[in-house]
N, CA, C and O atoms as a CHARMM CRD file, in Angstrom:
* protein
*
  260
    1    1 UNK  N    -33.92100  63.41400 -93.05400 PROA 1      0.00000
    2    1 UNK  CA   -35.01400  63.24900 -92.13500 PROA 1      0.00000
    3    1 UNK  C    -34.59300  62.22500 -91.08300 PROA 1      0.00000
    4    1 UNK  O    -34.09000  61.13100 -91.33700 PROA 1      0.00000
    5    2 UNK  N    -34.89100  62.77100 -89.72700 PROA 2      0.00000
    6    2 UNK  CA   -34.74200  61.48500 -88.87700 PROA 2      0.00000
    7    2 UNK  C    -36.29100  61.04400 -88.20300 PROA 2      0.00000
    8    2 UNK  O    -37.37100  61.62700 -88.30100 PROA 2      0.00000
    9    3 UNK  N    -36.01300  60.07000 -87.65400 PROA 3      0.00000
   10    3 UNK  CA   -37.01500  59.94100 -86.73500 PROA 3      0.00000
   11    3 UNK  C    -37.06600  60.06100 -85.47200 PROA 3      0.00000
   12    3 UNK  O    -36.06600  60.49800 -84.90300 PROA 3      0.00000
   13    4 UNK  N    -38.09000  59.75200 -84.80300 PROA 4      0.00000
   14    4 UNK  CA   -38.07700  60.42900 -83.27800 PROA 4      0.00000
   15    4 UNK  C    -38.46000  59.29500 -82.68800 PROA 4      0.00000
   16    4 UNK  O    -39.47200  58.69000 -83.04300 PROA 4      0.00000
   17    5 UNK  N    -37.43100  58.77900 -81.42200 PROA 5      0.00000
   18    5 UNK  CA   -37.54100  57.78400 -80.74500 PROA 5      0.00000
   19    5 UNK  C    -37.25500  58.25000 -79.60900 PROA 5      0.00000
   20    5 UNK  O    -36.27700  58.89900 -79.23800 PROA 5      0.00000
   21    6 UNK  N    -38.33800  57.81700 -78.95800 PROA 6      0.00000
   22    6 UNK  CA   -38.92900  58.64200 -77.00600 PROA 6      0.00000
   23    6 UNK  C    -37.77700  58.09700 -76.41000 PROA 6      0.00000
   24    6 UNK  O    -37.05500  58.88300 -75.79600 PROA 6      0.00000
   25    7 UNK  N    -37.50600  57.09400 -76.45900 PROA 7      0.00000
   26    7 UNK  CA   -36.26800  56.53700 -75.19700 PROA 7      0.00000
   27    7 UNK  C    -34.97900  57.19700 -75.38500 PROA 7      0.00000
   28    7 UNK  O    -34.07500  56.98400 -74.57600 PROA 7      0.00000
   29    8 UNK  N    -34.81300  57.97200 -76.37000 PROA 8      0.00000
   30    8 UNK  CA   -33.75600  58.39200 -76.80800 PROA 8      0.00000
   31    8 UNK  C    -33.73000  59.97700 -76.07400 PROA 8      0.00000
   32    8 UNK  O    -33.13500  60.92100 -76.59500 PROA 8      0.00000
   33    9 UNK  N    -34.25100  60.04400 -75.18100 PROA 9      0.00000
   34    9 UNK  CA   -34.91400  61.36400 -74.11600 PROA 9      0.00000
   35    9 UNK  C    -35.11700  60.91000 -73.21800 PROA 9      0.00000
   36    9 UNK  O    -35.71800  61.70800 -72.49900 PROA 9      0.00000
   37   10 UNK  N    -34.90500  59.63300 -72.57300 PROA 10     0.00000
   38   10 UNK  CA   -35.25200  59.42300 -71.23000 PROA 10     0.00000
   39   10 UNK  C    -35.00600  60.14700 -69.99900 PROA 10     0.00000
   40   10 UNK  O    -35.65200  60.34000 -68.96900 PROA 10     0.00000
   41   11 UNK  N    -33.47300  60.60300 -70.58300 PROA 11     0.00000
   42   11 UNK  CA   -32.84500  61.83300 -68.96000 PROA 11     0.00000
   43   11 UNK  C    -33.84000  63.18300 -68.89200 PROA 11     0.00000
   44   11 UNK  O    -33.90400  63.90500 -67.89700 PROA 11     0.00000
   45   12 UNK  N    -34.62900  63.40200 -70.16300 PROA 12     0.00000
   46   12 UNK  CA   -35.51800  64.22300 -69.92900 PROA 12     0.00000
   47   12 UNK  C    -36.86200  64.53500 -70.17700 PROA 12     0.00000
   48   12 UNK  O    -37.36700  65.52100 -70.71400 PROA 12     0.00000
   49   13 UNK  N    -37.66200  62.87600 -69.38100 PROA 13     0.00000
   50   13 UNK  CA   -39.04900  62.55800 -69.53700 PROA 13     0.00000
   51   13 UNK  C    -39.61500  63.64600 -68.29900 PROA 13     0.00000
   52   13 UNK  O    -40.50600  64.44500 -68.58800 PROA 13     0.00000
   53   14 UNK  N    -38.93600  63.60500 -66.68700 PROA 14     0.00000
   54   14 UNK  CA   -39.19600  64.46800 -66.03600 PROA 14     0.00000
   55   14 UNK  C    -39.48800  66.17000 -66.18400 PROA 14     0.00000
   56   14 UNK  O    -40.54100  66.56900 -65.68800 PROA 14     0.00000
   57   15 UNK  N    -38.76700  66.97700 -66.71600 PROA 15     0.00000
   58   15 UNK  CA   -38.65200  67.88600 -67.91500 PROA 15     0.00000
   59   15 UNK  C    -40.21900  67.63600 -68.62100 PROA 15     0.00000
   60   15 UNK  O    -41.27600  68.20800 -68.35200 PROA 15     0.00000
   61   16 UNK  N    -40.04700  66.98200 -69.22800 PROA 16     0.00000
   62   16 UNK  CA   -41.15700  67.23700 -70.57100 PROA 16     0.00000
   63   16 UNK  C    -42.69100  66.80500 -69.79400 PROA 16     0.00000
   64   16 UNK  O    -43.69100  67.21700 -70.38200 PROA 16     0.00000
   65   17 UNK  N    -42.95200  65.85400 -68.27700 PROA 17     0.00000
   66   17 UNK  CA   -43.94400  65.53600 -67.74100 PROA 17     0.00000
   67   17 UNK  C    -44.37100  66.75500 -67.11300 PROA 17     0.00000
   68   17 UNK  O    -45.57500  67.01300 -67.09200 PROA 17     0.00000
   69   18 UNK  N    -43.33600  67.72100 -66.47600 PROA 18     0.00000
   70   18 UNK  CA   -43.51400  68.69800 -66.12800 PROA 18     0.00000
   71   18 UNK  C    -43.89600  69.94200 -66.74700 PROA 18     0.00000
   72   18 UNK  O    -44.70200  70.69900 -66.20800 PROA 18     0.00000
   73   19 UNK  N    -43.23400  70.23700 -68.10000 PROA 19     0.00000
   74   19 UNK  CA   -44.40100  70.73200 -69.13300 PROA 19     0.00000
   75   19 UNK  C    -45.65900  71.06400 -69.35400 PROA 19     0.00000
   76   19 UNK  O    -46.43300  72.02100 -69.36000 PROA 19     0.00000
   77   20 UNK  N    -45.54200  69.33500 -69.62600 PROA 20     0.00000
   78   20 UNK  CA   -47.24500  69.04800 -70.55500 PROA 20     0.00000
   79   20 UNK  C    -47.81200  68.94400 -69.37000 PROA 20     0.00000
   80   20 UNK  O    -48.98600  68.71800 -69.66400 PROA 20     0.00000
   81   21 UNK  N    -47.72600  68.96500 -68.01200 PROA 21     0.00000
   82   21 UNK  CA   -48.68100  68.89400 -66.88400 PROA 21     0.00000
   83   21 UNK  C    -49.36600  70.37800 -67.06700 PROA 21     0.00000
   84   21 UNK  O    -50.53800  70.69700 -67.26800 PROA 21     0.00000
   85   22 UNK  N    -47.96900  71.28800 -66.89200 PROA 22     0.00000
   86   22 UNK  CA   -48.86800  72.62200 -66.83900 PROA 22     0.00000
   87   22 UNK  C    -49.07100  73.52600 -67.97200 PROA 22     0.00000
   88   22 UNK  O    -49.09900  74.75600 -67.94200 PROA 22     0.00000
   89   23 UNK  N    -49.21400  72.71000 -69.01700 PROA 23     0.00000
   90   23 UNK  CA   -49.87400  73.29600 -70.92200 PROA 23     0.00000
   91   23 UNK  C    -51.14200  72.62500 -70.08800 PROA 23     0.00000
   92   23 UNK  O    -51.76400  73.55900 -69.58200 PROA 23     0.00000
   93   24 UNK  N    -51.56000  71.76300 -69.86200 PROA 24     0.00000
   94   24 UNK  CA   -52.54600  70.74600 -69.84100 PROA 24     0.00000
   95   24 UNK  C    -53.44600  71.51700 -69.08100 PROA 24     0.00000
   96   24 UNK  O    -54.46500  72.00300 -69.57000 PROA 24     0.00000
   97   25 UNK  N    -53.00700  71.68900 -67.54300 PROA 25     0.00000
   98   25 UNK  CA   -53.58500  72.66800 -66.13800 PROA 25     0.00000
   99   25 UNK  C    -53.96100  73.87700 -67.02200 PROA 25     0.00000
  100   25 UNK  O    -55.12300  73.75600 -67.41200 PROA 25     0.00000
  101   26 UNK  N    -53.40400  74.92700 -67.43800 PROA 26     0.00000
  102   26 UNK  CA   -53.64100  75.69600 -68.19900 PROA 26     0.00000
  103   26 UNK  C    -54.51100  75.60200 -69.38600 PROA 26     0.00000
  104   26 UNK  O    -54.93600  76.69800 -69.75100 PROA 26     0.00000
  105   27 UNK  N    -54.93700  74.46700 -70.17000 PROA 27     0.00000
  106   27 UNK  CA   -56.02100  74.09800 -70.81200 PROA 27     0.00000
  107   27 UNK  C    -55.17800  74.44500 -72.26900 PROA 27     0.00000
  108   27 UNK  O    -55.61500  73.81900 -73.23500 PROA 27     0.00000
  109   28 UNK  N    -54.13300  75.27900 -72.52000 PROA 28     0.00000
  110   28 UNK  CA   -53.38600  75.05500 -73.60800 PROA 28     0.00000
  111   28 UNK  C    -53.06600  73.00200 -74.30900 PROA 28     0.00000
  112   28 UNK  O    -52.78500  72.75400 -75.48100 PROA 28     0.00000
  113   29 UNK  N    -53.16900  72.30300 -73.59600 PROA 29     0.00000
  114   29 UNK  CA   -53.26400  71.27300 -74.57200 PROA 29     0.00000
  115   29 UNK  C    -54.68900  70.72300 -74.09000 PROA 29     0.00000
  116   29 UNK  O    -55.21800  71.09900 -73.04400 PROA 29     0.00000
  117   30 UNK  N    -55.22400  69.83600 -74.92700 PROA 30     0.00000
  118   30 UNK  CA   -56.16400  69.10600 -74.49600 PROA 30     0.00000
  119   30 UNK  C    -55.92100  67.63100 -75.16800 PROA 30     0.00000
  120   30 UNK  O    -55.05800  67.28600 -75.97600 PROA 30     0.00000
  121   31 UNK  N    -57.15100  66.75500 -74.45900 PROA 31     0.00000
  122   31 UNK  CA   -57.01500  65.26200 -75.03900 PROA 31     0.00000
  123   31 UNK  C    -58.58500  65.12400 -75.67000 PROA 31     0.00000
  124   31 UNK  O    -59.65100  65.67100 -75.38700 PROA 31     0.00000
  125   32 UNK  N    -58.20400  64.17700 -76.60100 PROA 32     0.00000
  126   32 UNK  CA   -59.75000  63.59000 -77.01000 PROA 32     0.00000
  127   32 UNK  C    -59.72900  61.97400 -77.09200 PROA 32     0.00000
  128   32 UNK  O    -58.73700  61.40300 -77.54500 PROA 32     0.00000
  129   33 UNK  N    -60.59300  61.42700 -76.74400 PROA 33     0.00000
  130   33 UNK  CA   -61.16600  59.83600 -76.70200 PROA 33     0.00000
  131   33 UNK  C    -62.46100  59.78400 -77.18600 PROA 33     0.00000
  132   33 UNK  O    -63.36700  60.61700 -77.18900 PROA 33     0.00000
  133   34 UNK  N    -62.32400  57.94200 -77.84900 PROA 34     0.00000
  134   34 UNK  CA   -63.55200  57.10800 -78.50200 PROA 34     0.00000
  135   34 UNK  C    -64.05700  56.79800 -77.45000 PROA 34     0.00000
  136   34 UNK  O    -63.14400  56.12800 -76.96700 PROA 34     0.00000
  137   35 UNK  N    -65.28300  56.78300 -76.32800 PROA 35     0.00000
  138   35 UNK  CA   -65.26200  55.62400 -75.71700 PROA 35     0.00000
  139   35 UNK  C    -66.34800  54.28100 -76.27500 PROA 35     0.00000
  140   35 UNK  O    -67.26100  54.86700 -76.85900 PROA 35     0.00000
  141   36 UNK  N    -66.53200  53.24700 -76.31600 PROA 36     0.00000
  142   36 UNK  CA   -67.10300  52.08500 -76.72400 PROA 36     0.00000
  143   36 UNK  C    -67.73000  51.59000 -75.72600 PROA 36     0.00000
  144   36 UNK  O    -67.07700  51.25400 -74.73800 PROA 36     0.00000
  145   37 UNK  N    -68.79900  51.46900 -75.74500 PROA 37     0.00000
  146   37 UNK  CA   -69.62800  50.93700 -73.78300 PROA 37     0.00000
  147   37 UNK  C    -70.12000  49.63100 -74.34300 PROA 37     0.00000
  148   37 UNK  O    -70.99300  49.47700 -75.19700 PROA 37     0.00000
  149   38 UNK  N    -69.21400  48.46000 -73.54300 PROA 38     0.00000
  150   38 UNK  CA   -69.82000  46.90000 -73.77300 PROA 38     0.00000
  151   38 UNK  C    -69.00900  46.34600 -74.36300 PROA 38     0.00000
  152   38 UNK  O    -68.46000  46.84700 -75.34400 PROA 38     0.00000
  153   39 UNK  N    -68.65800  44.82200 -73.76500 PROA 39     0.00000
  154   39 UNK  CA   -68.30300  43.75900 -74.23300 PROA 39     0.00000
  155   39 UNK  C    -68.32300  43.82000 -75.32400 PROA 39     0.00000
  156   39 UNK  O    -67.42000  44.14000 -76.09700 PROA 39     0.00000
  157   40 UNK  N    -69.92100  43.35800 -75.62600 PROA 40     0.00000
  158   40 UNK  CA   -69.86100  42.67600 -77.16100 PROA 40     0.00000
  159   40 UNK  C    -69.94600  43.78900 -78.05800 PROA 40     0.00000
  160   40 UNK  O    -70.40100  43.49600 -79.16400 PROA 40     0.00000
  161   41 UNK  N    -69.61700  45.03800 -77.87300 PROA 41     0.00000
  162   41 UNK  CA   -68.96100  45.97800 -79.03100 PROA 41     0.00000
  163   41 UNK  C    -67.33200  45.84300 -79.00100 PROA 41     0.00000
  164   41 UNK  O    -66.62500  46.74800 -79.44400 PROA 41     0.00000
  165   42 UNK  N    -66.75900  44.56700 -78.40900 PROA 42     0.00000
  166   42 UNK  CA   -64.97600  45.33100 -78.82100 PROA 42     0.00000
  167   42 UNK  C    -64.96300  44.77400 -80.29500 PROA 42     0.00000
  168   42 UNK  O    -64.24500  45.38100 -81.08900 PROA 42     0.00000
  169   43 UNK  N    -65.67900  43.68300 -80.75100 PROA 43     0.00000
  170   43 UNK  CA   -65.10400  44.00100 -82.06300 PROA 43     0.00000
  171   43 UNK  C    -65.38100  44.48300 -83.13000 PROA 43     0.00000
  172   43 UNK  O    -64.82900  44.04400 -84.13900 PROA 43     0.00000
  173   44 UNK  N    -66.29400  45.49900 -83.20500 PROA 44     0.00000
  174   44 UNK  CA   -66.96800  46.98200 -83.79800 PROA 44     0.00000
  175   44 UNK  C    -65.90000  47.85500 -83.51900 PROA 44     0.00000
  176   44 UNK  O    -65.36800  48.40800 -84.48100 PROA 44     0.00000
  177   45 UNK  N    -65.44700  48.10200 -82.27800 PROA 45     0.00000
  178   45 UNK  CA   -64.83300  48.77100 -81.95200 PROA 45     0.00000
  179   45 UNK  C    -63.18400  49.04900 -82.77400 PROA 45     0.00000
  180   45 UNK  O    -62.61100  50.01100 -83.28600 PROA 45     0.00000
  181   46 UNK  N    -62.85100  47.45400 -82.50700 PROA 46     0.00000
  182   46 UNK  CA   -61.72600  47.14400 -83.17600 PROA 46     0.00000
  183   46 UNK  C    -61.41300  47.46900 -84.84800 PROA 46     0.00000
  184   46 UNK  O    -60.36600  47.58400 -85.48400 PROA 46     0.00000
  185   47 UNK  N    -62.94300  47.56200 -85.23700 PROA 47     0.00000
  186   47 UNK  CA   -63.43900  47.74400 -86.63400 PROA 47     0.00000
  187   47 UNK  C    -62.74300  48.86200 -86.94000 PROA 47     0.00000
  188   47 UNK  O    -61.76600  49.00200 -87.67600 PROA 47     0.00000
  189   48 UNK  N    -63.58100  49.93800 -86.05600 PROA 48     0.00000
  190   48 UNK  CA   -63.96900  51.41700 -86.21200 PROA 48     0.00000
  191   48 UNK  C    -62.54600  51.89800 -86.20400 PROA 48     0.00000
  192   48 UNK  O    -62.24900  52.77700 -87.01300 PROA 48     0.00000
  193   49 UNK  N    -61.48600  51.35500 -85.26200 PROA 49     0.00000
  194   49 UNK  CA   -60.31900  51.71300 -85.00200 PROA 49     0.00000
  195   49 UNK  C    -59.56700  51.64900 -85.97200 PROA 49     0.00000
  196   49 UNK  O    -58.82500  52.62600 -86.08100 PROA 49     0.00000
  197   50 UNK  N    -59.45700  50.82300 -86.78100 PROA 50     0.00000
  198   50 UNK  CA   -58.19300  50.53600 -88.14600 PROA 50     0.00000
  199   50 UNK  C    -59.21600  51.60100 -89.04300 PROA 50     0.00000
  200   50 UNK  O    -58.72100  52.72800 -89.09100 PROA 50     0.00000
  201   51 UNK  N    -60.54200  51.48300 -89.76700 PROA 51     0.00000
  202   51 UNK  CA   -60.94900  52.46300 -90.33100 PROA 51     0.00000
  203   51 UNK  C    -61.34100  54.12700 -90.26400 PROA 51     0.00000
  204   51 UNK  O    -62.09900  54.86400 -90.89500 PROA 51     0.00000
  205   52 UNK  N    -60.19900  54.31400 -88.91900 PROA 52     0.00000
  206   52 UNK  CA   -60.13400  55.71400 -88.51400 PROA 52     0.00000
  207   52 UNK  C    -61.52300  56.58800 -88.23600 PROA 52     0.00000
  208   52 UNK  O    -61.75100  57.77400 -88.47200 PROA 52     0.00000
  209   53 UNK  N    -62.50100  55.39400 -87.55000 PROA 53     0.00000
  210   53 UNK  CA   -63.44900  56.56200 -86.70300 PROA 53     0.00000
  211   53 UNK  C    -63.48100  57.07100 -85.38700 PROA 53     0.00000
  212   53 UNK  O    -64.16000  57.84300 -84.71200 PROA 53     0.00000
  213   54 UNK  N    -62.40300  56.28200 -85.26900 PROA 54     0.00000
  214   54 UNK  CA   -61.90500  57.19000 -83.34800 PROA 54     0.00000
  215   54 UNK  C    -61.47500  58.57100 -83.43300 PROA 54     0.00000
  216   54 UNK  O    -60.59400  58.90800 -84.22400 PROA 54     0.00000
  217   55 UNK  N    -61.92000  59.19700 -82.83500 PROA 55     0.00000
  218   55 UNK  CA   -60.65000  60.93200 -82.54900 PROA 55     0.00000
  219   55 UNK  C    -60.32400  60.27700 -81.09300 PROA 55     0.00000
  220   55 UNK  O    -61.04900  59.67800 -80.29900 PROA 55     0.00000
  221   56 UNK  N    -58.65900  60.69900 -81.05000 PROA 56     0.00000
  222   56 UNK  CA   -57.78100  60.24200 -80.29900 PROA 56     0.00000
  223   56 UNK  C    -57.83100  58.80100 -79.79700 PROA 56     0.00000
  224   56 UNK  O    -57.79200  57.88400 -80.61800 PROA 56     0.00000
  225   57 UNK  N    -57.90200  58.59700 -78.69700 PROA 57     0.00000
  226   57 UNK  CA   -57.46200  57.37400 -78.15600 PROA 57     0.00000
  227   57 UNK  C    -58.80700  56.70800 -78.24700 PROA 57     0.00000
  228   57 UNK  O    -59.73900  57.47700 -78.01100 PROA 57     0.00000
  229   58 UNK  N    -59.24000  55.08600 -78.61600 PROA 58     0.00000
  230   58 UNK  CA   -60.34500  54.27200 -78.79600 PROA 58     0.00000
  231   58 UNK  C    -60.20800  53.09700 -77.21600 PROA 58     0.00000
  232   58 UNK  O    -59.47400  52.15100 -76.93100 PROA 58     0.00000
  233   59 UNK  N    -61.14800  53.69000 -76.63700 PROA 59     0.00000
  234   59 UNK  CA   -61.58100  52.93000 -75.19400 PROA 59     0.00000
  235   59 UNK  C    -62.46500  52.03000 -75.28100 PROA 59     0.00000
  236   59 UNK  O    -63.31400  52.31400 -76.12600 PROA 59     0.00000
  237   60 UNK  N    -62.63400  51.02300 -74.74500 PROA 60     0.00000
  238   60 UNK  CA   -63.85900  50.32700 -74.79000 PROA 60     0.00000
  239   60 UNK  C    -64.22200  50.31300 -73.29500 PROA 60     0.00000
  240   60 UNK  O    -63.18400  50.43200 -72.64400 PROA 60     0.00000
  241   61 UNK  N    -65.03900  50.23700 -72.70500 PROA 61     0.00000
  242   61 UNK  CA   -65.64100  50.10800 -71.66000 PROA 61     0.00000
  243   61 UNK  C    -66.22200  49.13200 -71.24300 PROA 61     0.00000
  244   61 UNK  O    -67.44100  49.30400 -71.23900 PROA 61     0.00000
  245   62 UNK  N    -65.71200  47.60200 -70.67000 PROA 62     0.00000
  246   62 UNK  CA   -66.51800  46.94000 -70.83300 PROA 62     0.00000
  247   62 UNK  C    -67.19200  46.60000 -69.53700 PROA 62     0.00000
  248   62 UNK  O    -67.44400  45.39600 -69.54200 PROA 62     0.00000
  249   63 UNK  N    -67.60300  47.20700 -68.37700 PROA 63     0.00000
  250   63 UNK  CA   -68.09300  47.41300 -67.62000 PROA 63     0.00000
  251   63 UNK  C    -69.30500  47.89300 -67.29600 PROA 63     0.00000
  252   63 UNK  O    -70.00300  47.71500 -66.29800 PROA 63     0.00000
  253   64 UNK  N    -69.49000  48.63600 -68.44500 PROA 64     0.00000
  254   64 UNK  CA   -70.77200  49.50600 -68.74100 PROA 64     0.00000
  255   64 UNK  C    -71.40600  48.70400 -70.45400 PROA 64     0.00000
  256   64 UNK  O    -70.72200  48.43600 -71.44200 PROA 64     0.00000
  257   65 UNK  N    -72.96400  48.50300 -70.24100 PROA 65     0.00000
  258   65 UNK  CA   -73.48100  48.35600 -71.53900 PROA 65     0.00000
  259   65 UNK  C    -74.04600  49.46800 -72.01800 PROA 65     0.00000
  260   65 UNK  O    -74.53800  49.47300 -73.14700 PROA 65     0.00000
């Protein structure tokens, strides 16, 4: 088994941005995010994050209450 280390592909990040741009455009990939609205939720937030209640990426927003 090896592992997979991104820098070890750098000559072909262009390549692979170009890809996943148009899987993405095409709606073949998608993304999902937590978002968290408010300050004084980042550290709920921070909570929720190690006990795996985010799907995909955990945002906080602290601009918005």
């Amino acid at each position: 088994m090896q592992g997979f280390i991104v820098s070890n592909y750098m000559e072909r990040f262009p390549e692979g941005i170009n890809f996943l741009t148009k899987l993405y455009q095409e709606g073949k990939l998608k993304h999902e995010e937590t978002v968290v609205y408010g300050f004084d939720n980042i550290p709920q937030a921070f909570i929720d994050l190690f006990d795996g209640k985010n799907t995909g990426k955990m945002v906080v927003d602290v601009l918005q209450s």
